[in-house]
N, C-alpha and C positions, 0 to 999 in steps of 0.2 A: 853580689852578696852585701855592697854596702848599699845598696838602694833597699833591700828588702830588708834590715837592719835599721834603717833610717824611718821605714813604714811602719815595721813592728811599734819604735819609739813613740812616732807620731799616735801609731793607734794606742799607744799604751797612754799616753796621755788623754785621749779622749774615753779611754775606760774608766780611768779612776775621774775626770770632770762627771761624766754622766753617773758614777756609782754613789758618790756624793752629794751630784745633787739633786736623785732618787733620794736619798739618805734626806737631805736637808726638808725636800718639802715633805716629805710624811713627819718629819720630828716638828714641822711650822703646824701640821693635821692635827696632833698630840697636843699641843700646848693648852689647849684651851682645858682638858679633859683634868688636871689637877684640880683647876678654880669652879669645877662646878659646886662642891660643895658650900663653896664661897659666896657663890651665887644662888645658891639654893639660902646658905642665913642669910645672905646682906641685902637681894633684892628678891626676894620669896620665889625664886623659881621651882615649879613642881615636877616632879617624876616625868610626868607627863611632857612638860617644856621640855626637859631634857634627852628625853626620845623622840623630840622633832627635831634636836639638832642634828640628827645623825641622820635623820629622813631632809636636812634640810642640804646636809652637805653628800649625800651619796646621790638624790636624784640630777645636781648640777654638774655631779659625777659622769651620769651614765649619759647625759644629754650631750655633755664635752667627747666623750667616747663615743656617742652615733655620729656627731656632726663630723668632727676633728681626730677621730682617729687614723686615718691615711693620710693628712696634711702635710705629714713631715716627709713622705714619698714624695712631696712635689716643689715643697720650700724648703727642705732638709731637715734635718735631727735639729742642728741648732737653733736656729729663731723660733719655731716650735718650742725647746726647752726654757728657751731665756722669757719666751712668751708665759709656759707654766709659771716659772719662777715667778715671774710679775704680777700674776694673778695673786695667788699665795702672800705675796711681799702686802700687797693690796689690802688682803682677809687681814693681817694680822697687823696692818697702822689701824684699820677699822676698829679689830675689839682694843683698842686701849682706851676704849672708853663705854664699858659693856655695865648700862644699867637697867637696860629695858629688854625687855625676848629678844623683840625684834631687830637690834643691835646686834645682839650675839647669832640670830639667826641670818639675816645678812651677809656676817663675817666670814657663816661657814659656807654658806654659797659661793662665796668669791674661792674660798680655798676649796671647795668641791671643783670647783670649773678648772682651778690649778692642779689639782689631784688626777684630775680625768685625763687632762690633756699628757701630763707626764707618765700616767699608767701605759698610756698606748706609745708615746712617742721617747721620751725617755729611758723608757726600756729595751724598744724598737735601737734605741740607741748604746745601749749595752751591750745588747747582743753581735750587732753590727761592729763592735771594733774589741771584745772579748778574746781573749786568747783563746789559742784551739786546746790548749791543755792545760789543765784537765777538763775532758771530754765534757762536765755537767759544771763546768762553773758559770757558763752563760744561764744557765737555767735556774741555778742557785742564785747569782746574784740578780736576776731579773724579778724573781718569784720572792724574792725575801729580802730584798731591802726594804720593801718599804715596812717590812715585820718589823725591822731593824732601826729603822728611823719612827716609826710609831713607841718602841722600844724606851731608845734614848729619847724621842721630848719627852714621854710622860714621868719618867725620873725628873733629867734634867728640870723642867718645867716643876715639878713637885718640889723639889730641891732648893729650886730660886724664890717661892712661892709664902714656902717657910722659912727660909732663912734671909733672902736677899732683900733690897730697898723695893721701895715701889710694888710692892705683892700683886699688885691687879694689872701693872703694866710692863715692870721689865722682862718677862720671860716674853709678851712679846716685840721686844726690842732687841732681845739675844738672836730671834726665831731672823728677823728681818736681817740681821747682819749675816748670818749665816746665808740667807737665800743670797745676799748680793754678791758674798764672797764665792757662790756654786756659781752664780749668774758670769762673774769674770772667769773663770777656768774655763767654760762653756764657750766663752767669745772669741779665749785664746788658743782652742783643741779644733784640730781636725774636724773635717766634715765627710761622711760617711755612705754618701748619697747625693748623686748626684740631680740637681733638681731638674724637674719636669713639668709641662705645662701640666693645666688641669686643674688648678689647687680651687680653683669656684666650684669645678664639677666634684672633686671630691667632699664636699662640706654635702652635700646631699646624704641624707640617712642611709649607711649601708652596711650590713654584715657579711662579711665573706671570710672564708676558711678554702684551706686547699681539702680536695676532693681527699687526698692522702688520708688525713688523719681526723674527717669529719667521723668516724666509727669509735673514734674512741671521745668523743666531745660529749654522752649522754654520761660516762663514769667521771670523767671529768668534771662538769654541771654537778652533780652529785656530792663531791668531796670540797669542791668552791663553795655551794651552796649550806653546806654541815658547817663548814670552818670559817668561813667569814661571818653567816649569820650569829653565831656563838662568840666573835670578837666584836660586833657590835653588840651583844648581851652585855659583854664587857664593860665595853664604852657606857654605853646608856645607863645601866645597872648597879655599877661599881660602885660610885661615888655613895650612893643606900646602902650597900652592904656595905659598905668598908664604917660607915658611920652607924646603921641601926643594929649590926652583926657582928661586927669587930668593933665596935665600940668606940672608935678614934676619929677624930675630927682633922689629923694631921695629912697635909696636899702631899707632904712626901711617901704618907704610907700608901696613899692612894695610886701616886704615880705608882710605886714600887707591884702593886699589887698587879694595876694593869699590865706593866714589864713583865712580870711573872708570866701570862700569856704568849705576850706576843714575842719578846729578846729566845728564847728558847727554839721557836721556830726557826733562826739562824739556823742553829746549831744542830738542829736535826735534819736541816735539809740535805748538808753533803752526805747522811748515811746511807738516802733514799740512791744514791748515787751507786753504791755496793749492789742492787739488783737491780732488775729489768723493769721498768716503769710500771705495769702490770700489779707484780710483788709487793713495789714499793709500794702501791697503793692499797693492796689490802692489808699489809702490813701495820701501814701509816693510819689509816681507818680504822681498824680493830683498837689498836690504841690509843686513838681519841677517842671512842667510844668509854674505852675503860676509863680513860682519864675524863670523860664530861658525867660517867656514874657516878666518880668521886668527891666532883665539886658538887654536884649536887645532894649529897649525901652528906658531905661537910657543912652547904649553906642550909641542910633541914637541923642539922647537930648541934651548929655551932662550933663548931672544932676549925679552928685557925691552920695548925698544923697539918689537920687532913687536903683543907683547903690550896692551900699554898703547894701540897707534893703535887693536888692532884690536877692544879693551874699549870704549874712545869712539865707534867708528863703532857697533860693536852696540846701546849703548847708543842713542845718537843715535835708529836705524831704530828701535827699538823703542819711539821716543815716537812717531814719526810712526804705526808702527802700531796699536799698542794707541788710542791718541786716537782715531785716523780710525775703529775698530772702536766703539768707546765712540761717537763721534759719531752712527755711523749707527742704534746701538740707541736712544738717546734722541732719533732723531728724532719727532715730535709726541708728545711723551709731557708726560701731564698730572701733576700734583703727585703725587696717588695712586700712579702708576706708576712714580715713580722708585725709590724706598725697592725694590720689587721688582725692578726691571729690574738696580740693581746687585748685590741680592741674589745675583740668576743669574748675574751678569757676574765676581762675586767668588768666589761658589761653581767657577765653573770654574779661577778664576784659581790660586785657593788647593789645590783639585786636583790642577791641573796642577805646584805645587811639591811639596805633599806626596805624592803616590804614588812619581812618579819618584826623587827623595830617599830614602824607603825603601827603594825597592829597590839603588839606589846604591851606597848605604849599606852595603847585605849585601855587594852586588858587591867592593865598595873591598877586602875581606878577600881577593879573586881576582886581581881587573884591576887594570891602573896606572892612575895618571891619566888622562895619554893615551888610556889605552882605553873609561876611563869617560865620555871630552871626546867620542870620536869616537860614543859611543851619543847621545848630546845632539847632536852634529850631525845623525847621521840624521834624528832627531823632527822635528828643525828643516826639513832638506830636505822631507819629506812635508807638514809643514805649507806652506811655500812653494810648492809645486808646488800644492797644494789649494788655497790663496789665489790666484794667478795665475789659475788655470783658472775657479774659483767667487764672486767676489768679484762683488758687488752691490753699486746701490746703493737707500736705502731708497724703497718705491712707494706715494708720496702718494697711489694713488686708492684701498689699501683701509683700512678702517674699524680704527680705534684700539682697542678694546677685541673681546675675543674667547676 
């Protein structure tokens, strides 16, 4: 009793290292997203520039996720994570000095490669030392911290931005202390996984999923792909609406606005938890849907009010979706398999922001907002209408690996 008492503890502290510093590097992701504005007056950055920065930091994303997502199966959770951290730590001494694109797009390459690498193995590491109860908290907090840490930088960041010293540099000088302080809790928490050779042969490009719950990965793809590409509409798009639609030039309303989004997803994930992964998902979809008719109904209006109810319901649905989808893929999945599962989970996630964003992007030189809002609803409709009709839920009688 006291040894298994003593593991609990041990693992309880490697949950909250790794929960944290999931947290820290998506809020290091966030920072940069208040000072566009800043960078759009002080060094003429255009719509356009700033829809490559999300094509700049998701495709070094998804390359860190093909190469490096099983890596921590064979050198362990932590040098992996401390590796993330340092990446990230890296992106964010870079922009402190962001006057040219190519600067800030750099930056976000380094913290894409940070991003990827802690999507797959960071999380890999969540799950691996999570309490068993309740039942969906490993799902929860795997799937929505980094909703949570996207969250908190873009306030905080927006926050320090207008009110703090140094406007262009100290948020990322708060972003870096926070990575080193996740980086020591990481060095002094348990290890989860015991290493194995291999770690050359695993950097070879590979997706693999357990045979179990490959049947539910096309409604899954579906509900990742509606819901992240519409949080990179965010990212990319905000910083214009918040100034040529809301009328304000302030980094904190900016931050707040993007929060609006994503901090709500938190809070809707443990509901998706009350049904069957399945439910949750059609549930979670029909409500984002309603909630992406209202933003866009609000950004053709101009209504602030409608805007903002209709950012927190979308948000909201989209914890309960994404969670419930994230549920159903790690259901029986053994240590080995997580590192991969979320690889594929992230890989499409990161996808589904970067392609649509590039193309966007090009768009935004043609179409208005509006018009660009209403191609994002569409996606959105197909995906929900695919979710409703195809949602499953995962089938315990066949075999785990495959």
């Amino acid at each position: 009793m006291i040894e298994l008492a003593q593991r609990r503890s041990t693992f309880r502290l490697a949950f909250v290292s790794a929960v944290v510093s999931l947290v820290a590097a998506f809020v290091a992701s966030a920072v940069p997203i208040p000072l566009y504005n800043t960078y759009r007056a002080e060094d003429r950055f255009t719509n356009a520039d700033l829809s490559l920065t999300v094509v700049a930091y998701d495709l070094p994303t998804l390359a860190a996720l093909l190469l490096m997502g099983r890596l921590s199966n064979h050198v362990g959770r932590r040098l992996t994570s401390v590796a993330s951290l340092g990446l990230l730590l890296l992106g964010c001494l870079l922009l402190l000095n962001v006057h040219d694109i190519g600067i800030l797009l750099a930056g976000r390459v380094l913290m894409g490669l940070g991003a990827g690498l802690a999507s797959s193995n960071v999380t890999a590491y969540i799950v691996d030392s999570a309490p068993d109860r309740p039942a969906w908290l490993a799902s929860v907090a795997s799937s929505q911290t980094p909703m949570l840490g996207l969250a908190l930088g873009a306030i905080g960041s927006g926050a320090l931005v207008q009110v703090g010293p140094w406007p262009r540099q100290f948020v990322y000088l708060v972003a870096a202390a926070l990575l080193l302080l996740s980086a020591l809790l990481i060095v002094i928490s348990p290890e989860t996984v015991t290493p194995t050779p291999g770690a050359w042969r695993s950097l070879r490009p590979s997706v693999r999923i357990p045979a179990r719950v490959r049947p539910l990965l096309p409604v899954a793809a579906a509900v990742f792909l509606a819901t992240w590409a519409t949080g990179a509409f965010y990212q990319a798009f905000v910083p214009v609406l918040v100034q040529d639609q809301l009328h304000t030039h302030s980094p904190l309303v900016l931050g707040l606005v993007f929060a609006a989004y994503m901090a709500p997803s938190a809070v809707g994930a443990p509901l998706g938890g009350w049904f069957t992964p399945a439910t949750a998902q059609r549930i979670g979809m029909a409500a984002f849907l309603a909630g992406l008719i209202g933003i866009i109904t609000a950004i053709v209006t101009g209504s602030l009010a409608l805007f903002i109810a209709a950012t927190i319901v979308a948000g909201a649905s989209q914890g309960i979706a994404i969670s419930s989808a994230t549920r159903g893929l790690l259901h029986g999945s053994t240590v080995t398999d997580r590192a991969p599962i979320f690889s594929v989970i992230y890989l499409i996630c990161y996808s589904a922001a970067a392609f649509p964003s590039l193309i966007s992007g090009q768009l935004s030189n043609v179409f208005s907002l509006p018009q660009i809002a209403l191609g994002y609803g569409g996606l959105t409709l197909v995906a929900t209408v695919f979710t409703v009709l195809a949602a499953r839920n995962p089938d315990t009688d066949r075999p785990l690996e495959g």
